[in-house]
C-alpha positions as CSV (number, residue, x, y, z in Angstrom):
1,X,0.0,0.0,0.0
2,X,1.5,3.7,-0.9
3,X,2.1,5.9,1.7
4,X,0.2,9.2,2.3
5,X,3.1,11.1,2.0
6,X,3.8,9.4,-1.4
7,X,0.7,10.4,-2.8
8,X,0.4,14.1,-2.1
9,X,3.9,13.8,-3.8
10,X,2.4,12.2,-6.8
11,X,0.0,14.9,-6.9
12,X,1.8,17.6,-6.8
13,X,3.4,16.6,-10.1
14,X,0.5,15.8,-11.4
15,X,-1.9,18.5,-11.8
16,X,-4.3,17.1,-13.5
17,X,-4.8,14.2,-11.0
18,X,-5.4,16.9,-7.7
19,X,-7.6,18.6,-10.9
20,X,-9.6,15.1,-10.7
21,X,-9.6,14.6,-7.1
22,X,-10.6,18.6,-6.3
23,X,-13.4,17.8,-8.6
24,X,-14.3,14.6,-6.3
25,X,-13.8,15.9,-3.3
26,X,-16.0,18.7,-3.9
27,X,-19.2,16.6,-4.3
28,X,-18.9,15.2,-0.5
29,X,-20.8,17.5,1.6
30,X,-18.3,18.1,4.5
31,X,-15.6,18.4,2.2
32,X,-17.0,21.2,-0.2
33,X,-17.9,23.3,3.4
34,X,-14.6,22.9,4.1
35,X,-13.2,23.9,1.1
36,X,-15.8,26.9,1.1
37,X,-14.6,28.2,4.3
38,X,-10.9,27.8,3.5
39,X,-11.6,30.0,0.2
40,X,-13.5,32.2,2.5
41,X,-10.9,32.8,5.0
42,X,-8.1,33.4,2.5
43,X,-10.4,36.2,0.3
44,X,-11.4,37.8,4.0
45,X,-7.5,38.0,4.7
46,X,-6.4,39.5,1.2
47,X,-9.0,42.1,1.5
48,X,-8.0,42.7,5.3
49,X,-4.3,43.2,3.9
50,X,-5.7,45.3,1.0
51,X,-7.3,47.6,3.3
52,X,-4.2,47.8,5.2
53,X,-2.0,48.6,2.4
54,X,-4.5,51.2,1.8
55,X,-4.4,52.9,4.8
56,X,-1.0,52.7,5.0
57,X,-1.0,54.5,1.8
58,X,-3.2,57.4,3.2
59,X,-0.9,57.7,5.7
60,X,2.1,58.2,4.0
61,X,0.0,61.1,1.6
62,X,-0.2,62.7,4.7
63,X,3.1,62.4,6.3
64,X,4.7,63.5,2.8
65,X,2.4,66.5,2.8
66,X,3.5,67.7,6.4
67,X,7.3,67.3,5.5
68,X,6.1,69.4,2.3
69,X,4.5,72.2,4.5
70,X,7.9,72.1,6.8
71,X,9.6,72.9,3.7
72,X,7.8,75.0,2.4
73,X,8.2,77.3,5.6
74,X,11.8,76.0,6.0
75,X,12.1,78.0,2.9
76,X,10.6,80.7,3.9
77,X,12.7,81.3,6.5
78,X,15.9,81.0,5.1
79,X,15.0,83.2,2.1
80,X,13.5,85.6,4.8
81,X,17.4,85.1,6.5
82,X,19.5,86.0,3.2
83,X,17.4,88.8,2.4
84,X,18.3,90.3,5.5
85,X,21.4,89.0,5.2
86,X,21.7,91.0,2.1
87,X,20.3,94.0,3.5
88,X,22.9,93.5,6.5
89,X,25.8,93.5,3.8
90,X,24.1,96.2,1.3
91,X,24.2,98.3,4.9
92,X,27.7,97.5,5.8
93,X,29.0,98.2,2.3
94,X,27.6,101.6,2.0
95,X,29.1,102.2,5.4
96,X,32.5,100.9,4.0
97,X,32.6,102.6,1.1
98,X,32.0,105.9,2.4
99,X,34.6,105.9,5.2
């Protein structure tokens, strides 16, 4: 007699054999609910991740739109800075150049 673990074997390299035996298994009662809920459970846990994925997504947006606005203002400041800078130095200059 073959062993179990010699069969799955032989049906994994045989697809069209775990085709058959899908196809037989499905018309036994228990069997098909099984194989329902275990189709079931793996959809319901693709869409969990999918959602997931999503909201990580929407998260990001918004993280990269933050760091934007600190930029922005980051900006700001340091143009705000070297145009005072420059006023600083146009100042000084004029005071230079006159002594």
């Amino acid at each position: 007699m073959m062993e179990a673990k010699a069969i799955v074997k032989l049906l994994k390299e045989d697809k069209e054999a775990l085709k058959e035996l899908a196809e037989e298994l499905v018309l036994v009662p228990d069997v098909r609910l099984a194989i329902i809920n275990a189709v079931i459970r793996d959809v319901a846990t693709k869409d969990y991740v999918r959602e997931e994925i999503r909201a990580s997504e929407d998260r990001l947006r918004a993280e990269i739109q933050e760091v934007k606005k600190d930029l922005r203002a980051m900006m700001q400041i340091g143009f705000t800075a070297l145009g005072l800078l420059m006023v600083a130095l146009g100042f000084y200059l004029g005071y230079v150049l006159r002594v």
